[in-house]
N, C-alpha and C positions, 0 to 999 in steps of 0.2 A: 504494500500500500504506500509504502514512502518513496518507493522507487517512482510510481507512477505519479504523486504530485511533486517530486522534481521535475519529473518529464511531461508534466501538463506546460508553466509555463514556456518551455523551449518550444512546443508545437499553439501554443494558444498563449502571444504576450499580452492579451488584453486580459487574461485570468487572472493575471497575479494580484490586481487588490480586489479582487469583488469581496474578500470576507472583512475588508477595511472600509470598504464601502457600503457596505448594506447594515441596515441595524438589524435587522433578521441572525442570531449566531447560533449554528447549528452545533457546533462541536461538545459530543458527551463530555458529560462531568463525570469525573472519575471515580466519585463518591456514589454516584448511581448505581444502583445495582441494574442488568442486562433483562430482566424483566418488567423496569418500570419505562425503560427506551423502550423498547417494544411492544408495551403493552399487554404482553401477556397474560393469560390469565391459567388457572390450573385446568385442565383436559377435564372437558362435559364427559360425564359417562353417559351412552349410546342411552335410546329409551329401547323399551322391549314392547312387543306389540301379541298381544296371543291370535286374533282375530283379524283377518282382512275381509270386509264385505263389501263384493261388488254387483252392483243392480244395474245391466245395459238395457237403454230401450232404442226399439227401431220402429220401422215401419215396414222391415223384411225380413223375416225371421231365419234362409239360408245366412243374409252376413251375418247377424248376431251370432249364430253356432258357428262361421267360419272364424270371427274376432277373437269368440272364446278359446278355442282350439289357438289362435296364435298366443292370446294371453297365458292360456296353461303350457305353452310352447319355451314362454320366454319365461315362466316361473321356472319351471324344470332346469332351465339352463344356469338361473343364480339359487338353484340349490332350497326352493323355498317349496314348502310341504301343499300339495295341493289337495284341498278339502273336494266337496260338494260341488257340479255344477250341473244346472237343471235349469228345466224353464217350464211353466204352464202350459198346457194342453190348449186353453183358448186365447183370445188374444181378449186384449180392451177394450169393444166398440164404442165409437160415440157418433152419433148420430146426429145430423141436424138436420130439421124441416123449415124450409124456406118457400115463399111465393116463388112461381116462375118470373111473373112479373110483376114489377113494386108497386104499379099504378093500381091498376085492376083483376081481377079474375082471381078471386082469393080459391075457389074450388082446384085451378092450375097451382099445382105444387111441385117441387125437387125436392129430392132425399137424398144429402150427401153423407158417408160415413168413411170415419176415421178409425183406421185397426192399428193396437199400440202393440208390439209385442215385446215380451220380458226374459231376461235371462239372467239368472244369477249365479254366483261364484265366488266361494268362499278359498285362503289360504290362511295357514295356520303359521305358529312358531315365528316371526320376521323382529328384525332388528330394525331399528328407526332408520339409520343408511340403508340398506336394501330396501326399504319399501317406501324409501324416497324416491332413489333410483327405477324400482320398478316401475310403480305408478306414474312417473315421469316416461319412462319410457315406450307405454302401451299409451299415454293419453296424450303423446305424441303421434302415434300409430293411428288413432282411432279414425273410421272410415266416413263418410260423409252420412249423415240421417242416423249417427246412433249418437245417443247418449249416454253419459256412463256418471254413477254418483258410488262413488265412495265411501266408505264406513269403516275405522279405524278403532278399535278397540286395544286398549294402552294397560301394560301388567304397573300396577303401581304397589308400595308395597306399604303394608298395614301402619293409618298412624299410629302413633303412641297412645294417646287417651282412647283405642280401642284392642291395644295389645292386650295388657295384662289387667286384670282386678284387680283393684285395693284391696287390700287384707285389713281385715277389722283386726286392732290393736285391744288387748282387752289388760 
């Protein structure tokens, strides 16, 4: 490091006083300790996750089972346990009746309807990184007309005022 600022001013003479010229003074103090320069803080431990649920909707129930098929594709590949995936038998209609036309002729009707279909899929055991990672990476993936909501269930661990009993002192 001292090599290269001798060798700064000889390729760059306008460097030599910028640190006499700026009131900005960046040079550590030596009484710092190399975590408060930095910032540092002590390493978060990971969270733990027991349950991944995910609920895709379409309006074509081939891609949904093709989607899931690549989401259980790409769980397998980072080692994450794969539960449950199933979908309902019927779909969600909704229906709407409207006049043909606005003005007149209310006996003239349209019947349009909307089919929702469902797919879900559970994975077990994940660590907070991998199911960052995952989840970013399939809801990148995701195809045009599906939807996908996610549900995260988090291992937390017993507080104190419901660990242990008081002991009656007699």
């Amino acid at each position: 490091m001292q090599a290269v600022r001798k060798c700064l001013p000889v390729f760059y003479p306008n460097l030599r006083n910028i640190r006499q010229l700026s009131s900005f003074h960046a040079a550590p103090n030596p009484e710092q300790k190399n975590t408060e320069i930095l910032g540092e803080s002590p390493p978060e431990l990971d969270k733990l996750f027991s349950k991944l649920e995910i609920e895709l909707r379409g309006i074509d129930p081939a891609v949904l089972q093709s989607y899931s098929w690549f989401a259980m594709t790409a769980a397998k590949h980072l080692d994450i346990k794969v539960g449950k995936c199933w979908a309902p038998k019927k779909a969600q209609h909704d229906r709407l009746t409207l006049l043909r036309c606005v003005h007149i002729f209310k006996k003239h009707r349209v019947q349009y309807e909307m089919r929702t279909y469902f797919r879900h899929m559970t994975f077990h055991k994940l660590t907070g990184s991998t199911l960052d990672t995952f989840l970013e990476y399939i809801e990148r993936n995701i195809p045009e007309g599906v939807a996908l909501k996610a549900t995260k269930i988090e291992v937390q661990q017993l507080p104190d005022h419901l660990g242990n009993p008081p002991t009656a002192k007699e």
